[in-house]
C-alpha positions, 0 to 999 in steps of 0.5 A: 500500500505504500507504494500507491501512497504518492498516487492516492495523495495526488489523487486526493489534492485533485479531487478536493479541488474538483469538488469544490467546483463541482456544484458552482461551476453550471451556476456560475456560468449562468451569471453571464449564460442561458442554461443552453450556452452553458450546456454547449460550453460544457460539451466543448470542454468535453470535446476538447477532454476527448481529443486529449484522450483520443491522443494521449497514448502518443502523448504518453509516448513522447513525454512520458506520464510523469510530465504529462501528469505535470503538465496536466496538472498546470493546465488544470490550475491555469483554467482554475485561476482564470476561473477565479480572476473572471469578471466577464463571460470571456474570462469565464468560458475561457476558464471553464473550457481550459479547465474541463479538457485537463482536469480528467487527464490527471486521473488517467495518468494516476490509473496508470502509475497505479495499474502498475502497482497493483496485481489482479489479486488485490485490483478491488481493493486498491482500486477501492481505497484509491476512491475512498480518498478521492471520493473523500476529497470529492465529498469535502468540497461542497462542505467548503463551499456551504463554511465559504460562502456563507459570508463571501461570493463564488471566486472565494471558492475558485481561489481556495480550489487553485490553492488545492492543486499545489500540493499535488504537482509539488509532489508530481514534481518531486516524488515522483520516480524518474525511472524510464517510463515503460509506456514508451514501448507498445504503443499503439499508431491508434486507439483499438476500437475494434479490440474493444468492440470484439471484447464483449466483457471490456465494451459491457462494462465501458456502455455500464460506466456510460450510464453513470458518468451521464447520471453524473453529467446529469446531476452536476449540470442540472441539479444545482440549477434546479436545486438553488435556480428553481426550488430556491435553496441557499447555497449554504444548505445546497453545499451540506446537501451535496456532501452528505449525498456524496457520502456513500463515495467515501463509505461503501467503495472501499468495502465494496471493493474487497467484497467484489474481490473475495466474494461475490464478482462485480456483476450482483453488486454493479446491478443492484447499484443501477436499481437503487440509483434509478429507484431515487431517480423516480422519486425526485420530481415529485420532492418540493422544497424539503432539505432533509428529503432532498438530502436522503434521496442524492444519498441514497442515489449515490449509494447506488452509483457508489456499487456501481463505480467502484465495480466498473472500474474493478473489472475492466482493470482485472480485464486489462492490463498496465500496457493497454493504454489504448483500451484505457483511453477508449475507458476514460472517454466515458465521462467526457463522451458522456458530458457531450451527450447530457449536453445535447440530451439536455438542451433537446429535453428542456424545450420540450420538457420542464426541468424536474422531468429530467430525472425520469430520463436519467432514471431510464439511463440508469436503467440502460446501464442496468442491461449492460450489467447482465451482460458482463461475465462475473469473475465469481 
């Protein structure tokens, strides 16, 4: 486990910084964008996300992941400052946009220095403990944001989250080995598509882990403007709401993660998961304006999605290993790809649609994710 530890660190720092923006970022946006622009901006920082991954085996090649993750993580913090510098809708975008084709990149260069450490016998547990702390970091920032804003604005926040990120590259910097990056052999001239389609298990679990980064995109888009545009919510009880929802992150993947491993194989745990996730999903258009019931359902949303990202993510990663760096690619598109698809999903839905309808077509990808998961081969 000390081997990891440098990795988790990072990993931790990154992911304080994330969720700390989560929630504010759509909302921001709005001071100086419709909710449709604001849609298209986040497809545009996904399509610059997927671009990056389309060509990150090369970038891997060329530079190595050691300084890709550094590099990586100063774009990331350049797209944060300027976030927290905006005055004007230009400054904004250009913050935003800068700062959502970066911030995955980080993570998949993480998968990589931690693929290596890990073996198929322990992937579960690793990979469980790795996003507990990430998920911890995720959890604590709409916490910052409920102690922040209450006396101050939002670049208060972006402020904070840059402030974040210089411990992980300090470490990136300095920490890190210098041994000859193994990813400069092997590499492929392009992502193999075709390997992925014909690997029935690997395109199962990538369509299962479809579904929840939309159910992410879904709700990191729409629900704070929902929650605080529509419903009213201050945002001092909308940051307590989103880190008691985000609990389950940090209390069942870790656990869960062993389970997979000793016990029960990732296919049971990964569809009952999308059940309980789409269950609350149902329910959520008929919820007014009640704190406490708007805080039970997110948790017991992310109870559900917790089962489901912590098995995603341990059975491709017993299903591949660290040399596929292609197959990886194709993987982390998901959340990118996914962010494209809310966006235009979203836009077309609101002109048709009022907003608190959107949770019943979340509710219906949930289930698609619920199909995939059957499909899969248990590794019990």
């Amino acid at each position: 486990m000390f081997r990891q530890a440098r990795v988790i660190i990072i990993a931790l720092f990154i992911s304080l910084n994330m969720g700390a923006l989560l929630y504010i970022t759509s909302t921001f946006l709005a001071n100086w964008f419709s909710a449709g622009i604001v849609s298209l901006l986040f497809i545009i920082g996904a399509a610059a996300n997927i671009a990056l991954f389309l060509i990150a085996p090369h970038l891997l090649n060329w530079f190595g992941k050691r300084l890709l993750l550094v590099s990586s993580l100063l774009a990331t913090s350049l797209g944060t400052f300027a976030l927290a510098l905006a005055t004007t809708g230009e400054v904004a975008a250009f913050g935003f946009v800068l700062y959502a084709s970066f911030l995955l990149l980080n993570y998949y260069c993480l998968d990589i220095f931690l693929e290596e450490l890990s073996s198929n016998s322990e992937t579960g547990e690793i990979r469980g403990i790795y996003f507990t702390f990430v998920n911890a970091g995720i959890a604590a920032g709409p916490l910052l944001l409920a102690l922040l804003t209450a006396t101050s604005s939002l670049s208060v926040i972006y402020w904070s989250a840059l402030f974040l990120l210089i411990p992980a590259i300090l470490i990136a910097l300095f920490y890190f080995p210098l041994h000859k990056d193994i990813h400069k052999r092997h590499m492929p001239h392009s992502l193999p598509f075709k390997k992925w389609w014909y690997n029935k298990d690997v395109r199962s679990v990538t369509l299962a882990k479809i579904a929840l980064e939309t159910f992410y995109g879904f709700m990191v888009i729409y629900t704070p403007i929902y929650l605080h545009g529509t419903l009213g919510f201050p945002w001092a009880e909308l940051g307590l709401i989103f880190t008691v929802a985000l609990l389950p992150f940090v209390l069942f993947e870790w656990p869960i993660g062993e389970l997979a491993d000793r016990y029960l194989g990732e296919k049971e745990i990964m569809s009952l998961g999308f059940f309980i996730t789409g269950s609350a999903l149902l329910v959520m258009p008929f919820i007014g304006k009640i704190f406490l019931a708007w805080m039970a359902i997110l948790f017991l949303s992310r109870v559900g999605a917790s089962f489901v990202e912590i098995t995603t993510e341990s059975y491709f990663f017993k299903k591949i290993d660290h040399t596929e760096t292609g197959l990886l690619s194709i993987f982390r598109l998901t959340r990118p790809a996914s962010i494209i698809l809310t966006g235009i999903m979203g836009i077309v839905f609101l002109n048709l649609f009022s907003i608190e309808k959107i949770f019943f077509l979340i509710a219906f990808i949930a289930l698609l994710g619920f199909r995939e998961s059957l499909y899969i081969t248990d590794t019990r």
